[in-house]
OpenMM code with the backbone's topology and positions (N, CA, C; nanometers):
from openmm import Vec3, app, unit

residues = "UNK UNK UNK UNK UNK UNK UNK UNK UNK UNK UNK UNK UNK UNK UNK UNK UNK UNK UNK UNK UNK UNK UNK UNK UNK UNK UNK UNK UNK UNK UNK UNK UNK UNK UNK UNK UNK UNK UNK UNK UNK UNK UNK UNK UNK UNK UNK UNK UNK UNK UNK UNK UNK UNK UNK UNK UNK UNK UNK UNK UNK UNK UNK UNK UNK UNK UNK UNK UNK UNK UNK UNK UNK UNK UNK UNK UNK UNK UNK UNK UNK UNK UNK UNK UNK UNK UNK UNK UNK UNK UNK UNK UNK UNK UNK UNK UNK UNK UNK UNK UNK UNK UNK UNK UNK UNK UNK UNK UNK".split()
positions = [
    Vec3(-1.3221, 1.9809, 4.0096),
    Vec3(-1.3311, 1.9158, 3.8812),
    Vec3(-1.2069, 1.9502, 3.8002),
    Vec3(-1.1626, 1.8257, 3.7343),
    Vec3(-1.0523, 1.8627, 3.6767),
    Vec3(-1.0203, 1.8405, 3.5601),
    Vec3(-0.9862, 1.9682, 3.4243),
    Vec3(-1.0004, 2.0099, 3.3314),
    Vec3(-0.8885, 1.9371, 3.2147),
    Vec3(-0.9472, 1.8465, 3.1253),
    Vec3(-0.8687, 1.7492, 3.0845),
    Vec3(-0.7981, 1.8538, 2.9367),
    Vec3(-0.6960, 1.8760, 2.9229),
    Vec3(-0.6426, 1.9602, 2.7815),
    Vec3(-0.5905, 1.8591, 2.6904),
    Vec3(-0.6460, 1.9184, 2.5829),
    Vec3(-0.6383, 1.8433, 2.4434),
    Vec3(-0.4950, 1.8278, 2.4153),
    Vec3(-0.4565, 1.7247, 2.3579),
    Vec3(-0.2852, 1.7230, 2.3062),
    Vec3(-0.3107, 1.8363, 2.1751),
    Vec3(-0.2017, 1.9057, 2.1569),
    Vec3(-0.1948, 2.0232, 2.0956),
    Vec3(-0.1438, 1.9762, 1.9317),
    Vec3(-0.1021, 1.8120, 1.9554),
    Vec3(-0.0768, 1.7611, 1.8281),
    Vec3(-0.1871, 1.6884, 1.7693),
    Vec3(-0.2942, 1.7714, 1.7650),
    Vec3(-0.4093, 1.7448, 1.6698),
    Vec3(-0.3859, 1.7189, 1.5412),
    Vec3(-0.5122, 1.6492, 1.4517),
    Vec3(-0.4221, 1.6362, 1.3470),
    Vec3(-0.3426, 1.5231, 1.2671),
    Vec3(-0.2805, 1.4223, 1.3701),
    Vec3(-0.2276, 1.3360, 1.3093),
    Vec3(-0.2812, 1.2016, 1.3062),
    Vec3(-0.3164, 1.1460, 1.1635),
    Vec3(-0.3885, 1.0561, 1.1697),
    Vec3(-0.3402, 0.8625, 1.1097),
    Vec3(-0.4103, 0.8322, 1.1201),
    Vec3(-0.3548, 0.7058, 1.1648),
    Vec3(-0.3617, 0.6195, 1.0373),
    Vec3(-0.2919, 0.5817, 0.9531),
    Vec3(-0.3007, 0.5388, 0.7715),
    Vec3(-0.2820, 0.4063, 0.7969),
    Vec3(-0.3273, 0.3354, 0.7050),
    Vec3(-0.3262, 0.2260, 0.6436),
    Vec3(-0.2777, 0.1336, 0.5321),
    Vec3(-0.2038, 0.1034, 0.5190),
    Vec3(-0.1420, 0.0009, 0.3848),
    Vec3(-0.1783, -0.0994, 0.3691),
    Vec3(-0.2753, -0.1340, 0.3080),
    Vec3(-0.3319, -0.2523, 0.2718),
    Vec3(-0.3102, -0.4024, 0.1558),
    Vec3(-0.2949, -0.4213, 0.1466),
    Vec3(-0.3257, -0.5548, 0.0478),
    Vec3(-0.3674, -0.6639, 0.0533),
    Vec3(-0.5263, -0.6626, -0.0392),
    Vec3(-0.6311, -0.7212, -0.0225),
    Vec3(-0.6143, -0.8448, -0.1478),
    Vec3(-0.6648, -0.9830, -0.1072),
    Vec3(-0.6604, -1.0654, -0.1704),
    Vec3(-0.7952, -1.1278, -0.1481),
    Vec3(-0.8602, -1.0834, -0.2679),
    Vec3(-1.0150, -1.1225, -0.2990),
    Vec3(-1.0417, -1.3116, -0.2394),
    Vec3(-1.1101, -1.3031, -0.1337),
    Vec3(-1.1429, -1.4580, -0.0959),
    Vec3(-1.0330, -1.4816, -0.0765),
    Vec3(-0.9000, -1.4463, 0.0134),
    Vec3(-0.8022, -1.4984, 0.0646),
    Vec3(-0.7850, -1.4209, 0.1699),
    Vec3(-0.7443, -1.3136, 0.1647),
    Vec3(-0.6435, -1.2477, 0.2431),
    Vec3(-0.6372, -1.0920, 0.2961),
    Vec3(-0.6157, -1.0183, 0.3789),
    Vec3(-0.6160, -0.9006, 0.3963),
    Vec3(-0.4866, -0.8565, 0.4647),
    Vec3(-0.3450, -0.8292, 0.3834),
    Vec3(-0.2456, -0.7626, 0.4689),
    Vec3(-0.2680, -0.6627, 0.4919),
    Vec3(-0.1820, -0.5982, 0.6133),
    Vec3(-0.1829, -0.4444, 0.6624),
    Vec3(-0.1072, -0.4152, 0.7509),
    Vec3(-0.0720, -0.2849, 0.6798),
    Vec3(0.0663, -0.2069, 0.8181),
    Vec3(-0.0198, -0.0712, 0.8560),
    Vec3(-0.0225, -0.0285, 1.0011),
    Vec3(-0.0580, 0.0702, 1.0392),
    Vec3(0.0377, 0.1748, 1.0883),
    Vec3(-0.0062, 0.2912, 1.0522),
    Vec3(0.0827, 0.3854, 1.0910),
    Vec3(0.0762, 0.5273, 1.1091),
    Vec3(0.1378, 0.6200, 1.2146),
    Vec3(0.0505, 0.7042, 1.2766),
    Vec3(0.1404, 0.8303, 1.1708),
    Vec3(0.0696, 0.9336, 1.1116),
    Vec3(0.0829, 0.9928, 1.0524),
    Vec3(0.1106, 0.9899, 0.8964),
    Vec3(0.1873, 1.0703, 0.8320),
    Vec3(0.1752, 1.0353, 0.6368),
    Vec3(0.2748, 0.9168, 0.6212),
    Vec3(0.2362, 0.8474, 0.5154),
    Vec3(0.3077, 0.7145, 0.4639),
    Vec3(0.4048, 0.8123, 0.3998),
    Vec3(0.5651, 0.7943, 0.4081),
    Vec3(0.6410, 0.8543, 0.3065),
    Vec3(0.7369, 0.7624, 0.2241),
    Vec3(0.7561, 0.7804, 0.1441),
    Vec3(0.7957, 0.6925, 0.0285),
    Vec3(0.8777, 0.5654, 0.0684),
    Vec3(0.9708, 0.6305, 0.1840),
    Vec3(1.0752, 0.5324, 0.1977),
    Vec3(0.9802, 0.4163, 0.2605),
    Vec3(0.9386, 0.4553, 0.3496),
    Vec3(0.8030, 0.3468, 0.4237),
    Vec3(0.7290, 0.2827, 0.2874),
    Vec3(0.6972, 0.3308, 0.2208),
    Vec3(0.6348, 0.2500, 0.0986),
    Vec3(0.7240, 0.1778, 0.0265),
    Vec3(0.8036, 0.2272, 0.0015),
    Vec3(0.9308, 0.0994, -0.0319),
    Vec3(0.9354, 0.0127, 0.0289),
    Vec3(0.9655, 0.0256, 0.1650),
    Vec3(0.9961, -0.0854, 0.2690),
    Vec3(0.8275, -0.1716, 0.2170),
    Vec3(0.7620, -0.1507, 0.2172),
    Vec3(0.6405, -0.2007, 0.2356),
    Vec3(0.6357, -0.2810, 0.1184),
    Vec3(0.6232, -0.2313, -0.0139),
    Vec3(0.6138, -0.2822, -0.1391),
    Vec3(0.7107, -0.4197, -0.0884),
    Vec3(0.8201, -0.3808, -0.0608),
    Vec3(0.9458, -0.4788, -0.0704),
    Vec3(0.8788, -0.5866, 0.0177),
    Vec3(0.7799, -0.6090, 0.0837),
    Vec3(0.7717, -0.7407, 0.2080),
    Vec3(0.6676, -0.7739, 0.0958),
    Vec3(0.6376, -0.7037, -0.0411),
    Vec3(0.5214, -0.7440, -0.1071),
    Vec3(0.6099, -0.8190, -0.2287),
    Vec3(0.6928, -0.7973, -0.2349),
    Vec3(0.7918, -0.8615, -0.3504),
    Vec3(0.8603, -0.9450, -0.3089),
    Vec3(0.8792, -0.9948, -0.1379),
    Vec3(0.9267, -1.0885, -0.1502),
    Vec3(0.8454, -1.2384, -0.1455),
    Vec3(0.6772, -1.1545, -0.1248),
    Vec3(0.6180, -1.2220, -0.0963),
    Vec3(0.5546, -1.3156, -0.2770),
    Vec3(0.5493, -1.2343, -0.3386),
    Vec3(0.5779, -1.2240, -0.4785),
    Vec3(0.6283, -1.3194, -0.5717),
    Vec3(0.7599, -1.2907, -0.5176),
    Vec3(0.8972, -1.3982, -0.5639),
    Vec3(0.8639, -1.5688, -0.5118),
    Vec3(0.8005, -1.5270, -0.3898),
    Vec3(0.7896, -1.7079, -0.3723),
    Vec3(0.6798, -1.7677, -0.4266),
    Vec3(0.5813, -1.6569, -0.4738),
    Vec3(0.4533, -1.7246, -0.5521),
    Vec3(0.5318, -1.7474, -0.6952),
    Vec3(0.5796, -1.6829, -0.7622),
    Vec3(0.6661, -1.6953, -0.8640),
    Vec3(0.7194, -1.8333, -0.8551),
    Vec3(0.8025, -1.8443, -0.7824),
    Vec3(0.8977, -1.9587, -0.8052),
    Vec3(0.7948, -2.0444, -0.7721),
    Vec3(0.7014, -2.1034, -0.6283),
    Vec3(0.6126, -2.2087, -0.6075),
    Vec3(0.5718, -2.2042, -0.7087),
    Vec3(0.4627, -2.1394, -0.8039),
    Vec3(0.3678, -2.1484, -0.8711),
    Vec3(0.3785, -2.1093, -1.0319),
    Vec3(0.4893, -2.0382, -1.0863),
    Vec3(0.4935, -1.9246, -1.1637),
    Vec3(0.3700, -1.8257, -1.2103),
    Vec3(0.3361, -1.7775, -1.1195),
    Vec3(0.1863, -1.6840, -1.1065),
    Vec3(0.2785, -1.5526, -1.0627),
    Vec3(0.2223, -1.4284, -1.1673),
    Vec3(0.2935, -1.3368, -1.0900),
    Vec3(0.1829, -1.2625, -0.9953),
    Vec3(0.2306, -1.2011, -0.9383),
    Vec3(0.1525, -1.0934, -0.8474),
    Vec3(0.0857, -0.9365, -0.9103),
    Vec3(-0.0095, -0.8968, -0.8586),
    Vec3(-0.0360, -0.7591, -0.9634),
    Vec3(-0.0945, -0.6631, -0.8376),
    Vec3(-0.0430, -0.5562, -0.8423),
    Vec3(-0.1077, -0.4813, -0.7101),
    Vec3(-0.1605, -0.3511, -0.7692),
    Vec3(-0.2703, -0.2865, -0.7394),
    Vec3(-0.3248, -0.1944, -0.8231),
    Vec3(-0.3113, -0.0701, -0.7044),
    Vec3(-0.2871, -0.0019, -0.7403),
    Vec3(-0.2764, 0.1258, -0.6527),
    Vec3(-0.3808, 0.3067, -0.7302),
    Vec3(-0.3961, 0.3225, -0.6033),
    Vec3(-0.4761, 0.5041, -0.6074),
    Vec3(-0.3322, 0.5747, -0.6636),
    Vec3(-0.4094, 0.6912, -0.6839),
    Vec3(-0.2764, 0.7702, -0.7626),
    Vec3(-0.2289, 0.8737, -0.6157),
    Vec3(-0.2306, 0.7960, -0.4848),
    Vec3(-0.1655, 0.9091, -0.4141),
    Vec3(0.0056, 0.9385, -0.3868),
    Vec3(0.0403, 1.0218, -0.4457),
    Vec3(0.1843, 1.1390, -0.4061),
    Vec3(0.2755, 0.9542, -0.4259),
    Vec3(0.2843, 0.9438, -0.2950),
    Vec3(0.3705, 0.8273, -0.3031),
    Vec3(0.3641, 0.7453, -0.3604),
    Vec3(0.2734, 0.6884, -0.3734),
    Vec3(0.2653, 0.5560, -0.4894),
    Vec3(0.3395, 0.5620, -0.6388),
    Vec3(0.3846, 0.7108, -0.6635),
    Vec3(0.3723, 0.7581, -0.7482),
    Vec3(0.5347, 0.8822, -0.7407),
    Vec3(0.5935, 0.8612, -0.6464),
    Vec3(0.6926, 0.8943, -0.5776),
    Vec3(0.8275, 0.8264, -0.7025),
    Vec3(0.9337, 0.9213, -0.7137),
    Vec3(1.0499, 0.9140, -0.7702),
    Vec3(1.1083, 0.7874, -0.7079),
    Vec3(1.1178, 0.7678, -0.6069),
    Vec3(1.1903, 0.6814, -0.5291),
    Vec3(1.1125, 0.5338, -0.5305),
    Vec3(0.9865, 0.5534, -0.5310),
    Vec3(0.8819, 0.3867, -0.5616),
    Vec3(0.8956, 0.3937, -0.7259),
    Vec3(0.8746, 0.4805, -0.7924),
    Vec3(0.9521, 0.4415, -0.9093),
    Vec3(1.0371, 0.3826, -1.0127),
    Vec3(1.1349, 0.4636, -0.8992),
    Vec3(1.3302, 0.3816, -0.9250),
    Vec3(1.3141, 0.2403, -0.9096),
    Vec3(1.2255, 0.1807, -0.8005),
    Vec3(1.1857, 0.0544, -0.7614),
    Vec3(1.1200, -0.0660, -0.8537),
    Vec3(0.9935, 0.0391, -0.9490),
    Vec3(0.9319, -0.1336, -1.0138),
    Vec3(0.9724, -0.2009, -1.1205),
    Vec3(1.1134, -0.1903, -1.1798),
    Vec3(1.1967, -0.2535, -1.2701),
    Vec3(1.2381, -0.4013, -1.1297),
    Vec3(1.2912, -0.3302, -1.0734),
    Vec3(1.3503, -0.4272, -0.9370),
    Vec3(1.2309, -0.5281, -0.8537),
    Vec3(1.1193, -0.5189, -0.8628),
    Vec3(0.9999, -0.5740, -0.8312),
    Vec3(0.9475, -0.6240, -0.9208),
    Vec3(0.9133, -0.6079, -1.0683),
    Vec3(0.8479, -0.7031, -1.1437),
    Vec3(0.9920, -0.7920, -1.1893),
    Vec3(1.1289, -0.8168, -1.1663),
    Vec3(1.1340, -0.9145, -1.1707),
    Vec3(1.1759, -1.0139, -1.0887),
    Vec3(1.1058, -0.9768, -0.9588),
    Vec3(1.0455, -1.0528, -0.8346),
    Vec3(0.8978, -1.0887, -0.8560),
    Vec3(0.8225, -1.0691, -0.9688),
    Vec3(0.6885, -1.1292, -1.0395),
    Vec3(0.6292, -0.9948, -0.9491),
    Vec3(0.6580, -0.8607, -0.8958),
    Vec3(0.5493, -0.7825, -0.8345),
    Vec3(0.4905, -0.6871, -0.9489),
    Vec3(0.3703, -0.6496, -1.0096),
    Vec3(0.3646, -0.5924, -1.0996),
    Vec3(0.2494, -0.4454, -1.0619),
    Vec3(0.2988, -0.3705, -1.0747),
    Vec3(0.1902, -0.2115, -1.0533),
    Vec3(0.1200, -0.1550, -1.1486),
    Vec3(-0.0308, -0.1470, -1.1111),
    Vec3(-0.1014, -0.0740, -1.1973),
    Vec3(-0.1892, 0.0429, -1.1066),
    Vec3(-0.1972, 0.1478, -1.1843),
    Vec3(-0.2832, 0.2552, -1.0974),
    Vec3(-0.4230, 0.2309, -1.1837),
    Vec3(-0.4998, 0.2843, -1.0964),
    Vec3(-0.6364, 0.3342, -1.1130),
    Vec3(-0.6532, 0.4590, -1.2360),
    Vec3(-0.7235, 0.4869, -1.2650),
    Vec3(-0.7356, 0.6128, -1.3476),
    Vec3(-0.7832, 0.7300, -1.2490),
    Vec3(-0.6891, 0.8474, -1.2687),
    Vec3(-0.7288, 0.9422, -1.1258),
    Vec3(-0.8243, 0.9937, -1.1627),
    Vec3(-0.9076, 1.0050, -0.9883),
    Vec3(-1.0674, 1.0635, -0.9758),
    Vec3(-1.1853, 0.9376, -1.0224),
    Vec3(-1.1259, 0.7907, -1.0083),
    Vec3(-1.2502, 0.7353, -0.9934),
    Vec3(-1.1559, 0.6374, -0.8597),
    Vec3(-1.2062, 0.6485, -0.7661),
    Vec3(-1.2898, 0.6446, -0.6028),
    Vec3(-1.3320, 0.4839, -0.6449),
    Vec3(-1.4748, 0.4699, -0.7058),
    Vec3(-1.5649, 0.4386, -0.7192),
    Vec3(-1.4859, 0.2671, -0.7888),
    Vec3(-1.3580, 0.2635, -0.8359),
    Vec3(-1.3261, 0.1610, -0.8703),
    Vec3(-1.2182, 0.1135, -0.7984),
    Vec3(-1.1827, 0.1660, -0.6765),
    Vec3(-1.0674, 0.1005, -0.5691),
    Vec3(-1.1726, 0.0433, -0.5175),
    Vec3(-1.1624, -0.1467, -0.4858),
    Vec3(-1.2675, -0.2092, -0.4400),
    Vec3(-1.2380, -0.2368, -0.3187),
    Vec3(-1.0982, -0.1837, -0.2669),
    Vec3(-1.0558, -0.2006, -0.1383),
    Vec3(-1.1432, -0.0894, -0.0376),
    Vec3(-1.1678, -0.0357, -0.0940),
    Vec3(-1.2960, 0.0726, -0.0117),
    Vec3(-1.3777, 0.0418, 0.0289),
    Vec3(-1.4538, -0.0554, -0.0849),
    Vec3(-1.5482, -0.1120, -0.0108),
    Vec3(-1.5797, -0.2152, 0.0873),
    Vec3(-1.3887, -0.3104, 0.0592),
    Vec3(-1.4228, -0.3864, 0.1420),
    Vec3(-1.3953, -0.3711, 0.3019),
    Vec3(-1.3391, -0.2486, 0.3047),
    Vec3(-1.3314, -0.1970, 0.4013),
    Vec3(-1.4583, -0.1488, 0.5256),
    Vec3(-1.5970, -0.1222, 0.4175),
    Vec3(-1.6810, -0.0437, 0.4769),
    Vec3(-1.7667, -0.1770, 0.5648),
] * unit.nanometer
topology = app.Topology()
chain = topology.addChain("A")
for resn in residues:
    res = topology.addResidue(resn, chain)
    for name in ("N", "CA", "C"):
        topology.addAtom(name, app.Element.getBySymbol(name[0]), res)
């Protein structure tokens, strides 16, 4: 019988970037270990350009609400949402420690 050993890189888990469009839509990037800022940039940015063309088709801007985690919230996504809302992308956080009002949770479950 032969004794199967655990990968020793336990631990690393597998995240999600989402953006959910109530009765439309569900984007998502997957990715194996922590989202770090620059990756959230890159990410935001496929969300601003996506943004810009609702803008110009429609003049509707875009509004993306985010959890208050580390990155979202990062110096470097920062430097960024002058340069994104006027690509129509606009950021709002949650109030930290309510869970209970990211509705992307639930639509997850």
């Amino acid at each position: 019988q032969k004794r199967i050993r655990q990968n020793r890189r336990r631990g690393r888990r597998i995240n999600i970037f989402g953006i959910w469009e109530p009765k439309s839509s569900f984007n998502y990037a997957l990715m194996l270990g922590t989202l770090k800022a620059p990756t959230y940039v890159q990410l935001m940015d496929w969300q601003a350009q996506i943004a810009a063309h609702r803008l110009l088709e429609t003049g509707q801007i875009t509004v993306i609400i985010h959890d208050n985690a580390s990155v979202h919230k990062s110096l470097l996504a920062r430097q960024q949402h002058q340069r994104w809302q006027q690509q129509g992308l606009y950021i709002f956080f949650l109030p930290p420690y309510s869970p209970q009002m990211n509705r992307i949770e639930e639509a997850l479950r």
